[in-house]
Every structure is written in structure tokens, then in C-alpha cells.
C-alpha positions as CSV (number, residue, x, y, z in Angstrom):
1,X,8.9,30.6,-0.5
2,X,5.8,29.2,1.1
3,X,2.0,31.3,1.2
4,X,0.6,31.3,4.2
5,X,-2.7,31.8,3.8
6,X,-4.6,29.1,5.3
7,X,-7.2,28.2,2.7
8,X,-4.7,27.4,0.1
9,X,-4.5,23.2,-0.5
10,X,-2.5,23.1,-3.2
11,X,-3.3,20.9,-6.0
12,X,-6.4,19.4,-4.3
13,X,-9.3,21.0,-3.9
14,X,-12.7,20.0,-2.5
15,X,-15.8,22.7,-2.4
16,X,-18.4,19.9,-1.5
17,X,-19.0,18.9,2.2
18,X,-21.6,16.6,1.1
19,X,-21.6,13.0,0.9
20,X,-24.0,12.4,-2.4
21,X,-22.6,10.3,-5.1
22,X,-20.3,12.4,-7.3
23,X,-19.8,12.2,-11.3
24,X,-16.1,12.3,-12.6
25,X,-15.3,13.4,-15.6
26,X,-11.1,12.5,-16.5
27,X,-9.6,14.9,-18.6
28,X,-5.8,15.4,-20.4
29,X,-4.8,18.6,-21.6
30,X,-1.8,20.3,-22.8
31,X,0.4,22.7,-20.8
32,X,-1.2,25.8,-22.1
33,X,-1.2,28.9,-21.1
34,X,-5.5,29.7,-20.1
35,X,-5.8,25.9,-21.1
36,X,-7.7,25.3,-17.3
37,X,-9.9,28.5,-18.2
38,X,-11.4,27.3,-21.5
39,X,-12.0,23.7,-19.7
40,X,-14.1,25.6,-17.0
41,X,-16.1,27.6,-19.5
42,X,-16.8,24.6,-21.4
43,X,-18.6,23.1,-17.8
44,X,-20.4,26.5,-17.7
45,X,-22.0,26.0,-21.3
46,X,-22.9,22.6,-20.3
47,X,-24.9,24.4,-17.5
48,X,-23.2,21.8,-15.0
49,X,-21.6,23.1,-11.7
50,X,-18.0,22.4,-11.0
51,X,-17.8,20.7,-6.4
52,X,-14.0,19.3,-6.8
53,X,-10.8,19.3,-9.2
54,X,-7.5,17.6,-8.6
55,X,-4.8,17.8,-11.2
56,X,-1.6,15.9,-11.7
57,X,1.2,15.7,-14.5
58,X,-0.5,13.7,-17.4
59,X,0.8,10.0,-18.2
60,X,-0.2,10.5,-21.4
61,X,0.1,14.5,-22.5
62,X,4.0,15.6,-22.5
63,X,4.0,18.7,-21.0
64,X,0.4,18.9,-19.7
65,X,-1.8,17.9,-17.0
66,X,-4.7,15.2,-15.8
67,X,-7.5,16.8,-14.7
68,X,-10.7,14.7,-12.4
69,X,-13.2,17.4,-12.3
70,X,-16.6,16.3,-10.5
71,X,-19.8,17.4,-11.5
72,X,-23.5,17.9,-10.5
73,X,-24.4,16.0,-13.9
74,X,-26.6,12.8,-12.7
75,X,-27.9,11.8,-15.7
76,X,-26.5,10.3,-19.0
77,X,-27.6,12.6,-21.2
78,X,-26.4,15.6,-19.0
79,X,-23.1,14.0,-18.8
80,X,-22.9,12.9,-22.3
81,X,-23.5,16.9,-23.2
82,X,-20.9,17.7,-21.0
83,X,-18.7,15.6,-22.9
84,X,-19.1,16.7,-25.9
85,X,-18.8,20.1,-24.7
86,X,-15.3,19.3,-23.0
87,X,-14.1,17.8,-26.5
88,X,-14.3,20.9,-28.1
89,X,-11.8,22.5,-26.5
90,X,-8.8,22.0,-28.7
91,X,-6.1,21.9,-26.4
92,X,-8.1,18.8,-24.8
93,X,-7.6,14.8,-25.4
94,X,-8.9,12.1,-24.0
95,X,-12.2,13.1,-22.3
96,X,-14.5,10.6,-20.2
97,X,-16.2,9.6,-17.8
98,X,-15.4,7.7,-15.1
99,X,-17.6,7.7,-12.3
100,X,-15.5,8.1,-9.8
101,X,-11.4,7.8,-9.0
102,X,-11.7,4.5,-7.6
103,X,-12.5,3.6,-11.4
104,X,-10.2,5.5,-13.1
105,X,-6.9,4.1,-10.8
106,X,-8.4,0.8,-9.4
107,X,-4.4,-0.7,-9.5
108,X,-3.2,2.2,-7.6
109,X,-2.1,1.3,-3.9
110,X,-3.0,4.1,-3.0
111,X,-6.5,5.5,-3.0
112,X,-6.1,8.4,-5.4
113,X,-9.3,9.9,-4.1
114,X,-8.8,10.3,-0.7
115,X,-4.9,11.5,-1.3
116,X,-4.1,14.6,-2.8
117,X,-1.6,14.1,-5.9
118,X,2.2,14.6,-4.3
119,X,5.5,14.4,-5.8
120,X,7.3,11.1,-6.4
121,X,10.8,12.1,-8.1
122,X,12.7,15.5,-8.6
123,X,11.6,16.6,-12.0
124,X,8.1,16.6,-10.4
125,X,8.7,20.0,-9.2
126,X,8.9,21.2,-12.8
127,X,4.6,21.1,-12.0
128,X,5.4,23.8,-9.6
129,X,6.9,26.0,-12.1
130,X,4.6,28.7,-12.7
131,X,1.7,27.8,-9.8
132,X,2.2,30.9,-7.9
133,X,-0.1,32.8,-5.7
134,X,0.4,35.8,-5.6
135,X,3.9,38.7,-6.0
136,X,6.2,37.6,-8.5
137,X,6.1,39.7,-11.7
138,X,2.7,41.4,-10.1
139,X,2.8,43.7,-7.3
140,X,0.3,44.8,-4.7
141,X,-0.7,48.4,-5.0
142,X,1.0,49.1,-1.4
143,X,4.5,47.4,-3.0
144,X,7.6,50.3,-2.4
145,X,7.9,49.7,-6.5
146,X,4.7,49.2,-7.8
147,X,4.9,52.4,-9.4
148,X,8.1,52.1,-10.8
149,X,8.0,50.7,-14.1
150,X,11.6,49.6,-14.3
151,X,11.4,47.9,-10.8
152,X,8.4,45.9,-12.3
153,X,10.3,45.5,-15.6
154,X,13.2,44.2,-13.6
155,X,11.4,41.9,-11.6
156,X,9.2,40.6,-14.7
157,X,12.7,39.6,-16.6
158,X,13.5,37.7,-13.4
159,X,10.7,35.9,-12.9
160,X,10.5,34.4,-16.7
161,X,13.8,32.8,-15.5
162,X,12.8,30.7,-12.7
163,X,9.4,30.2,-15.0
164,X,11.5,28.4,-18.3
165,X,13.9,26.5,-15.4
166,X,13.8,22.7,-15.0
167,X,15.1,20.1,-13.4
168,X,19.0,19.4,-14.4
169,X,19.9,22.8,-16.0
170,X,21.9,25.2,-14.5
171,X,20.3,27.6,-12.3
172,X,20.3,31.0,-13.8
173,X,22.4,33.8,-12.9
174,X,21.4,37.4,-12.2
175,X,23.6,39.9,-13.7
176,X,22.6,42.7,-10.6
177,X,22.9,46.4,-11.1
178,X,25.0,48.5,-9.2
179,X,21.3,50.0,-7.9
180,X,20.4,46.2,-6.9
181,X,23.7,45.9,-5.1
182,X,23.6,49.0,-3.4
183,X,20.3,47.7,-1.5
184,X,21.9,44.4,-0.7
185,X,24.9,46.3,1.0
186,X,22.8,48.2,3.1
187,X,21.1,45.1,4.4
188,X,23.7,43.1,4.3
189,X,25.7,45.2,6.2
190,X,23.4,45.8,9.0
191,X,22.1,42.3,9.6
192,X,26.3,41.0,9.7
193,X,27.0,43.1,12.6
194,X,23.4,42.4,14.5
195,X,23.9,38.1,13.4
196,X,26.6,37.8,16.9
197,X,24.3,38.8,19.2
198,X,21.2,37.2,18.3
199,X,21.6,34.2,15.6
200,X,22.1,30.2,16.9
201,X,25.4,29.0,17.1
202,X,24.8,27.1,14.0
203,X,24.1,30.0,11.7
204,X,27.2,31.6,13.0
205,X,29.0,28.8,12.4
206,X,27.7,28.4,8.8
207,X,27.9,31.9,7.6
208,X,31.8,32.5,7.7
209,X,31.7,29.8,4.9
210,X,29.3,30.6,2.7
211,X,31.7,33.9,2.9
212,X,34.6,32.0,1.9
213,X,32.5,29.7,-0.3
214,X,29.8,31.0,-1.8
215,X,30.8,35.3,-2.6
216,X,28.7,36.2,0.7
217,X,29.9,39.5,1.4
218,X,28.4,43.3,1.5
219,X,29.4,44.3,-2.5
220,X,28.3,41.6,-4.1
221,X,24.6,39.2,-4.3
222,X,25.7,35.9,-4.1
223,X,24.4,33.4,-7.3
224,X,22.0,30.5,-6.1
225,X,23.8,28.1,-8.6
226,X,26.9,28.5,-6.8
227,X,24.9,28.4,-2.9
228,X,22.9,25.1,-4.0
229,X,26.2,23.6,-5.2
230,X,27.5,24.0,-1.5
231,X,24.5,23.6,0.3
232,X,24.6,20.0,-1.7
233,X,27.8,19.0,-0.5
234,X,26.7,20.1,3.3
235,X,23.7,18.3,3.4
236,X,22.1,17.4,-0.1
237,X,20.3,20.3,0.2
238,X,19.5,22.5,-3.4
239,X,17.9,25.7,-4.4
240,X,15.6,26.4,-6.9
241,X,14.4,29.9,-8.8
242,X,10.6,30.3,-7.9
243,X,8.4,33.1,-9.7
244,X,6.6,34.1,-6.6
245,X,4.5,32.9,-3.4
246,X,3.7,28.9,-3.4
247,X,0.7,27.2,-1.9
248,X,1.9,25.7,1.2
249,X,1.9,22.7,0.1
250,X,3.5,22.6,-2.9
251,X,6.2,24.6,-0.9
252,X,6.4,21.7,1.8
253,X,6.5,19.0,-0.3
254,X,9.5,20.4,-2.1
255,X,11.2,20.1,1.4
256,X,10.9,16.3,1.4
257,X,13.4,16.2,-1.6
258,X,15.7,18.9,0.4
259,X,15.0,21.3,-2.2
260,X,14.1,24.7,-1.7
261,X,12.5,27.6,-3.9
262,X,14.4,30.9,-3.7
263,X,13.2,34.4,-5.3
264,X,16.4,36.0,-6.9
265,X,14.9,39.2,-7.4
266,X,15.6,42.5,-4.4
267,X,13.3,44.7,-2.6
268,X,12.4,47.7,-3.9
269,X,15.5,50.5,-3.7
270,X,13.8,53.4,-1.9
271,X,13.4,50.9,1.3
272,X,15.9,48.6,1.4
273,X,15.3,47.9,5.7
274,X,11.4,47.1,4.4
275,X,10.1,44.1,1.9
276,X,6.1,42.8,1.9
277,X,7.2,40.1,0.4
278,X,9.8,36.9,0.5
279,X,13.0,38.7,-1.7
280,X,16.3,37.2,-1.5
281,X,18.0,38.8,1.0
282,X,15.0,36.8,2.9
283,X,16.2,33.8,1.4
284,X,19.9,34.1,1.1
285,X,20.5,35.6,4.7
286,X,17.5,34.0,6.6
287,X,16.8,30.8,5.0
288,X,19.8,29.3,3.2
289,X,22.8,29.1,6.4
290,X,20.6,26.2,8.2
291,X,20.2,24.3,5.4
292,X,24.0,23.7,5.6
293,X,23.3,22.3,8.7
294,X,22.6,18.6,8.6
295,X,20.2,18.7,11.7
296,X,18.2,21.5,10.9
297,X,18.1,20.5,7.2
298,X,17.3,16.8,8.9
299,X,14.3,19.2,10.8
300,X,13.1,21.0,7.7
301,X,12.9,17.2,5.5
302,X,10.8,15.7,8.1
303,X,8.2,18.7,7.9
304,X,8.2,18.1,4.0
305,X,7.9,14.5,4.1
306,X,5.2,14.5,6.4
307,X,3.2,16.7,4.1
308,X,3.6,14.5,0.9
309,X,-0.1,13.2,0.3
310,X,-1.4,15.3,3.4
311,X,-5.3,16.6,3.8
312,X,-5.9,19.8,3.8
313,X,-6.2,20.2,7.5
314,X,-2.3,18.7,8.0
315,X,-0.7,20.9,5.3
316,X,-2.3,23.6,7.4
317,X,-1.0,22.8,10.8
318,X,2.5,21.6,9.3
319,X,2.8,25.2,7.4
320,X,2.0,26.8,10.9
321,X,5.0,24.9,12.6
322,X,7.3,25.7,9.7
323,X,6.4,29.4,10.3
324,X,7.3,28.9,14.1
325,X,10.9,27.1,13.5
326,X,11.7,27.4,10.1
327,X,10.6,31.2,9.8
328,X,10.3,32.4,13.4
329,X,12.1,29.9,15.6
330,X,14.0,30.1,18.9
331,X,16.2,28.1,20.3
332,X,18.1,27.1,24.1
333,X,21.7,27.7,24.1
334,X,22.9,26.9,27.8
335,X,20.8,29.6,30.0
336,X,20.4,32.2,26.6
337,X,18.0,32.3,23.5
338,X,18.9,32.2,20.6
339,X,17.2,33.0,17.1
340,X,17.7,30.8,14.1
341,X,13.9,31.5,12.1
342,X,14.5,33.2,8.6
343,X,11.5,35.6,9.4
344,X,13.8,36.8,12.3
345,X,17.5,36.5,11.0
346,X,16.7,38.8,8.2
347,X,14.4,41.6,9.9
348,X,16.5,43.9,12.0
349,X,13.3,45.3,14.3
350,X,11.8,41.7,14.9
351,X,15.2,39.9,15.2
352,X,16.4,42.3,18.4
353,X,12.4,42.5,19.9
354,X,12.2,38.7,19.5
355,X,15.0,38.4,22.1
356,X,13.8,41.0,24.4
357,X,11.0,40.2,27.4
358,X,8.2,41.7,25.2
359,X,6.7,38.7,23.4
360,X,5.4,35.4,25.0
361,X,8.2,32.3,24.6
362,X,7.0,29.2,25.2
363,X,8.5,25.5,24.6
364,X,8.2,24.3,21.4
365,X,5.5,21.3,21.0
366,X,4.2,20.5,17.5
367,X,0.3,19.4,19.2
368,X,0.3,23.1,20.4
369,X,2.2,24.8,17.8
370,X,0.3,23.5,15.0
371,X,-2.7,25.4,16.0
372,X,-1.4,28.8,17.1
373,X,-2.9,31.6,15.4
374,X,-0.1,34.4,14.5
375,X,-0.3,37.7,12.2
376,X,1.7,37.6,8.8
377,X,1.5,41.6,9.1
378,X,3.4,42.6,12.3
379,X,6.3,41.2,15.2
380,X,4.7,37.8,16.6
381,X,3.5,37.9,20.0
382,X,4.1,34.7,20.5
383,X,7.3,32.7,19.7
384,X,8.1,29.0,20.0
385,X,11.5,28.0,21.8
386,X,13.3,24.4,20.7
387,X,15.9,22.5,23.2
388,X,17.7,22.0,19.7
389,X,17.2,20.9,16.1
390,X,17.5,17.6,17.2
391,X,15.2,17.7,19.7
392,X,12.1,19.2,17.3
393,X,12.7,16.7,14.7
394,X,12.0,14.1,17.7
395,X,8.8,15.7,18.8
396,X,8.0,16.3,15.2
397,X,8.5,13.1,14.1
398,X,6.2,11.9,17.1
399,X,3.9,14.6,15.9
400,X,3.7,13.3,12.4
401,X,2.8,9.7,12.9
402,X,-0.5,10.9,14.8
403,X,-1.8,12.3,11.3
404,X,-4.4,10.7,9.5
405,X,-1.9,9.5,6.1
406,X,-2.5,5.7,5.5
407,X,0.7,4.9,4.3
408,X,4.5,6.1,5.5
409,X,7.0,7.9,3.1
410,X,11.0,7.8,2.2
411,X,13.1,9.9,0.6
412,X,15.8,7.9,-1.2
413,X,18.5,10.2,-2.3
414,X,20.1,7.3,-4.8
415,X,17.1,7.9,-7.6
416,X,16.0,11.3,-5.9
417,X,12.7,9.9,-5.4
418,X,9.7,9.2,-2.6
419,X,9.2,5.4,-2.4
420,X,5.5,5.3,-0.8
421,X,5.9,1.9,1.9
422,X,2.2,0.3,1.4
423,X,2.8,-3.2,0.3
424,X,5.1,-6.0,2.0
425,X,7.3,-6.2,-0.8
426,X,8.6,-2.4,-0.4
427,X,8.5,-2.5,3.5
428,X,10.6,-5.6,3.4
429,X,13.3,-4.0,1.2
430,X,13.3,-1.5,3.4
431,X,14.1,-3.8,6.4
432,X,17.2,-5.1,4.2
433,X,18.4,-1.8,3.9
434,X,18.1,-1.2,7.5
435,X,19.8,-4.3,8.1
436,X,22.7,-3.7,5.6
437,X,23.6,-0.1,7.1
438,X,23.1,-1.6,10.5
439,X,26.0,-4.1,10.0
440,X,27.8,-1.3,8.8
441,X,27.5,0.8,11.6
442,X,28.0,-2.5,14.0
443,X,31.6,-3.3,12.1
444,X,32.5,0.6,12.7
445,X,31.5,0.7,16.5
446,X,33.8,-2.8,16.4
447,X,36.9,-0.9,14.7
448,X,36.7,2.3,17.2
């Protein structure tokens, strides 16, 4: 469940347009609840202004985070007081100063400062854990159950399960109410008969066995420890409980290790055909389907790779093309239109006025669709059409290798990890493995 607002950058972030030599302070703390907060107060009593942080998971704190803060400090005995003022936060070790992240990482390959920190493996995710922006446990004032403090009770017990999850345990179950089930019916219900109409053959194909597979059906909520178990044998594909809306691009680069974060708690009761929010019949009826299906899930990795160690500007246009396929995508079947975009497949208004002459289709192409403007707030006035899933991952593939990144990606699904392909070594491994599988699919075309 991705946040769409444009100015989010994830873990990176850079205030300072200038191009004046910057002072780096390097930093460890431990995973603490306000640990960030007191770190930042300490800066203030320094009297030092704060132009850029980047955080990763610590190689030296277990749980906790590295922290490169620059500072307007330009002189030793300004930095030295900020020092000292750093070290007196408790939850802190290791504080110094390194001048700049050239210093600090001179072995990396890759040049730390110029790439925001991504994930390389899995259980990297677990960093994600409770970096939410915004719904979750807290609700807007305008949310159908802000004012109901079981609702909010509800939905706090919910969220501190997807908060204590990690990597490798088993995802938690919900034990619904009869109330919670009641709303999925009604939903449920609705969207099943609309889905023939409207939805890509794929998702129709998909959804009759996530029936037989999976509990899909109008009485009960299906569990996502029993979806991500099927969605894994489809296409390698898993779920994971989120507490509320990601930054875009910690969303996206979850993608590039086919793993996607999925609210278990329900809209609100009094309107079950209205949700402000991402709830999971979003993510059950929208989302999950296509990710049973290897080409679209093929589609949705390639997005999610692409953004592993993006700038700011990249994440932004590669959120905006997720939000025109993944969320609100059309697609050619023969002389119809078809919808398979989450945003669509689990709204009843927007999925029949989507299909109708009322908006503006045109043909899906990443250049263009990366920079179109839409509203998060009403139907889309504009929606992008795809020849097929196969077809986008093409152009988006094309897309991709015209961003600025100075190195290329893989996902190897063996070890669950992103091998970054920046020295000879690595790229020439990969050649072998290229080789190998071609030999393979050579003595198979020989055996046909």
C-alpha cells in the first residue's frame, strides 16, 4: 500500500539545493521508539541546522539504524560541540565525523552519496516495518470511524500485528467479527457480479481459484498467510501485513522482491461501498488476483526493480505509472476494454465509468505516463490503455534504462536478494548464467 503524495522520497532526503561543501556527521542508534527525535534536538542545542539525512539498517547496532546527517557546522570547534552534544543521547553509539559519504564508504562500489540506501535481501523490509505515513492506527477526522472508539480500537490491535512481524514468521491471522464480515459480504458480493463485465481476462481467470484455493467467497475474509502461500506457488509472489500508507518508494522497492504490503484491517461498517483509505478488500479484491499472474507480476517487478537506488524524481514518475497500470490500468482485449487496475476492480462507481465514453483513454507509454497529473480524490479523467501485460513490461523496460541509475539491478530468487551488476566479476557471472539457462532452453527447443 503505496502513498502517493509526490514529495515523499523515502529514506533519502535532501533539503539543500546548494552546492557548498557539506559537513557529515555518521551516527548509530538503537531502534527506539522517539530515538530520531532526541538526535534532532540534540542538533538544535548545538545551534547547527540540519540540509540532509539518509538512514539505513546499522552494520553495527542490532536492531537500529545508521544515520549521515549533514550540517551547517564549518568549523572544528562547532562540529566538535556538536559531537559532544550528539554523544549525550543515550540511545546513541558511535558518533563522528566524517566529512563527507565518500569518506565514510570509500570501498563501496557504489557511491553511497549520490544513491539513496535500497534494499539488498528480504529481511530488509523488516526497516519498513513501522515507517508509515499516514492512516493506520490514526484516522483522519473525515474517516467513517474516526469517532468510533471500537473501530479505532480494532484497527489499533491490527496494526501492532503487521508492526511486531518479520521476515520468516507466519503471517498473522485476523480472527474477523461477524460485524467485519458483514461489510466484506456486501462488497464482496457486489464487485463478483460487476468482475464479468468489466475485469481482464486474467483476473477472471484468477479469481475462481483463489475461490477454490484461498476461502474467497462472500461469508468469509480470506487470511493473507494462506493467499501469499498461493500467490508463491503462481508466481513467487508474497504478502506482507503493513501498518498503514508507505512512502512510494519503500512501497516500490518491495515490488522488486515480489512482495507486497497488504492492510488486513476493513472499512468502516456504516459505509461499507466507501473507504478513504487502502483497506483490504482494496487489496484482496483489487490487488492480489494479478499477482497470480506471471506477466503482470513480471510487470509489477520490473516497476520495483527499477526503483531500487532511484532519485527522487524516478520514484516519482515510476509511482505515477504504477498508479496508471497497477491501480488504474486498462487494457485491449480484441476490439473491447478491459480493466485490470486495483483502484478500479474494487470501486463499483469508477470501475463501470472507467469503461464508459466519459474519461479520456489513451495508449499506454511510460515517457508520457510518468508525468501525468491525476487526482487521488475523485474518478480519473484520464486513463492509460496497455496492448497487454506483456507489452508494458517491454515499453517499461525501455523506459527504465533511460533513467539516470549508474549501475543495473537483479533479482535472484535462490538467496532472495538484489545482486547490484557494477564490477566485471558480477556481470560476467551473470553471462554464465545466461549461458547455462540458454543451453537449457536450446536442448528443449531440440527435444520438441
Amino acid at each position: 500500500m503505496m502513498h502517493n503524495h509526490s514529495q515523499d522520497s523515502g529514506t533519502h532526503y535532501n533539503a539543500s539545493t546548494d552546492r557548498m561543501p557539506r559537513t557529515t556527521l555518521f551516527f548509530s542508534v538503537h531502534d527506539m521508539v522517539g530515538a530520531l527525535d532526541e538526535c534532532l534536538r540534540a542538533l538544535k542545542r548545538a545551534s547547527v541546522s540540519m540540509t540532509r539525512i539518509e538512514s539505513r539498517p546499522s552494520k553495527s547496532v542490532d536492531p537500529g539504524y545508521d544515520f549521515f546527517v549533514d550540517v551547517d557546522a564549518h568549523t572544528k570547534e562547532l562540529v566538535q560541540r556538536v559531537i559532544e552534544e550528539v554523544k549525550k543521547v543515550k540511545v546513541v553509539r558511535d558518533v563522528r565525523f566524517v566529512g563527507s559519504l565518500e569518506a565514510e564508504e570509500e570501498s563501496a562500489v557504489v557511491n553511497e552519496h549520490a544513491v539513496p540506501w535500497f534494499p539488498r535481501k528480504v529481511s530488509d523490509l523488516d526497516t519498513f516495518a513501522e515507517k508509515v505515513m499516514e492512516m493506520g492506527e490514526e484516522l483522519s477526522s473525515d474517516h467513517p470511524g474516526a469517532k468510533d472508539p471500537v473501530y479505532r480500537r480494532r484497527r489499533y490491535d491490527i496494526v501492532q500485528k503487521a508492526k511486531e512481524y518479520r521476515t520468516g514468521q507466519p503471517l498473522p491471522r485476523i480472527e474477523y467479527t461477524q460485524e467485519e464480515k458483514d461489510t466484506w459480504r456486501q462488497v464482496y458480493t457486489r464487485l463478483r457480479a460487476m468482475y464479468p463485465k468489466y475485469a481482464c481476462r486474467e483476473f477472471l481467470h484468477v479469481f475462481p481459484l483463489l475461490e477454490q484455493n484461498c476461502a474467497y467467497g462472500p461469508d468469509t475474509i480470506p487470511q493473507i498467510e494462506d493467499i501469499s502461500r498461493f500467490l508463491k506457488d503462481c508466481t513467487g509472489f508474497t504478502l506482507r501485513p503493513v501498518m498503514g500508507l508507505l512512502t512510494p518508494r519503500d512501497f516500490l522497492n518491495s515490488l522488486a522482491f515480489r512482495v507486497f504490503h497488504s492492510t488486513q484491517y476493513i472499512r468502516h461498517h456504516s459505509d461499507p461501498y466507501y473507504t478513504p483509505e487502502p483497506d483490504c478488500c482494496h487489496e484482496l479484491l483489487g490487488h492480489v488476483p494479478l499477482f497470480a499472474d506471471p506477466n503482470f507480476a513480471e510487470l509489477a517487478q520490473e516497476i520495483g526493480l527499477a526503483s531500487l537506488g532511484a532519485s527522487d524524481e524516478d520514484i516519482e514518475k515510476l509511482a505515477t505509472i504504477f498508479w496508471f497500470t497497477a491501480e488504474f490500468g486498462l487494457c485491449r482485449e480484441g476490439t473491447e476494454v478491459r480493466a485490470f487496475g486495483a483502484g478500479l476492480l474494487s470501486s463499483f462507481g469508477e470501475l463501470e465509468y472507467a469503461l464508459t465514453e466519459k474519461p479520456e483513454k489513451r495508449t499506454f507509454d511510460p515517457s508520457l505516463t510518468a508525468v501525468q497529473k491525476y487526482p487521488i480524490t475523485q474518478y480519473q479523467p484520464v486513463y492509460f490503455v496497455a496492448d497487454s501485460f506483456r507489452d508494458a513490461t517491454s515499453k517499461l523496460r525501455e523506459f527504465n534504462s533511460s533513467m539516470r541509475r549508474p549501475f543495473q539491478v537483479r533479482y535472484n530468487p535462490y538467496t532472495q536478494s538484489v545482486e547490484v551488476l557494477d564490477t566485471k566479476d558480477k556481470v560476467q557471472h551473470f553471462a554464465r548464467t545466461i549461458r547455462n539457462e540458454m543451453q537449457l532452453l536450446a536442448s528443449a527447443l531440440e527435444q520438441l
